[in-house]
C-alpha positions, -999 to +999 in steps of 0.1 A: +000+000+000+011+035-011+008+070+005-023+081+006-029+116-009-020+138+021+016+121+021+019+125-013+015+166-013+035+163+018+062+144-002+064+166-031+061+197-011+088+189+010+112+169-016+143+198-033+166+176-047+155+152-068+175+123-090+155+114-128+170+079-136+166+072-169+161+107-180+160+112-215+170+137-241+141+126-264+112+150-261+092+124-276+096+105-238+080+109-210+113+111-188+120+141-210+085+159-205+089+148-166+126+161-157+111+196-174+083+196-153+102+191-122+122+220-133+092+240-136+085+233-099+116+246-092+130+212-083+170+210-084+168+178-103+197+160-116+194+139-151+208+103-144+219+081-175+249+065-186+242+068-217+236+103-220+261+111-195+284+148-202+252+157-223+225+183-212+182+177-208+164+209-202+201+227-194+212+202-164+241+181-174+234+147-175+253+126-144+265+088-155+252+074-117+231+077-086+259+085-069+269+115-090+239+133-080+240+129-046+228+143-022+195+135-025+160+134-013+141+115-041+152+093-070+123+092-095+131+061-119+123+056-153+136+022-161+118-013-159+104-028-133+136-056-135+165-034-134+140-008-107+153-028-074+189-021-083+181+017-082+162+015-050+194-001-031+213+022-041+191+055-032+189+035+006+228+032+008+231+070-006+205+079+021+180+091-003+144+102+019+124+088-009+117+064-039+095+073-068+087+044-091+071+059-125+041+045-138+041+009-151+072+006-129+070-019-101+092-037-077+070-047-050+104-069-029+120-035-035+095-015-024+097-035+012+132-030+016+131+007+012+100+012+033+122-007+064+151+015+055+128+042+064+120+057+032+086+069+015+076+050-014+061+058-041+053+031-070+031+033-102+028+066-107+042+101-118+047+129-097+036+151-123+002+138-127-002+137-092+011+174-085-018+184-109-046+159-096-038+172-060-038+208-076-008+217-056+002+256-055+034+265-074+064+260-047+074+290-029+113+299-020+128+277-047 
């Protein structure tokens, strides 16, 4: 079981720096449209992809690992459900505050281990739907 909508505001309300695994430099995908949008809120948000890594989405230079764009307080991750737990480990051992699986991403054995290392959890969704279904207020002092 998820947050429920109060901890989800909370979470994004709260949240300042934020890692995009898997973000890409294609406008055409929804990583791309999503690390803009975080931008917009006036998240610092860090592009994470080897692939892409030395390159620039939306002006922030792409980092090649999680670790490169620590510290942080959520990793949002764009990459299958398979390769998803991986991630999550590694945002518990960088101390990350919370773990945003994208939609159609789930990892529910990952998920457990993150939630007893104390983090919030977040799977099957996208914080930018959410932000506009919970018609949060643009973010003030950012």
């Amino acid at each position: 079981m998820g947050p429920d909508d109060s901890a989800i505001r909370d979470l994004l309300l709260a949240t300042r720096r934020i890692a995009v695994v898997g973000a890409s430099d294609r406008p055409d995908r929804a990583s791309h449209g999503v690390f803009g949008f975080l931008l917009e809120r006036g998240y610092d948000a860090v592009p994470v992809n080897p692939v892409l890594a030395g390159r620039t989405v939306h002006g922030r230079t792409v980092v090649a690992g999680l670790a490169e764009a620590a510290p942080l307080d959520m990793v949002d991750v764009f990459r299958r459900s398979a390769e998803a737990g991986a991630v999550v480990d590694e945002a518990v051992r960088l101390g990350a505050k919370s773990v945003w699986l994208q939609l159609g991403v789930v990892d529910e054995a990952a998920a457990v281990r993150a939630r007893a290392a104390g983090l919030v959890v977040v799977v099957d969704r996208c914080p930018a739907i959410e932000w506009r279904r919970l018609g949060l207020p643009p973010r003030i002092g950012h």
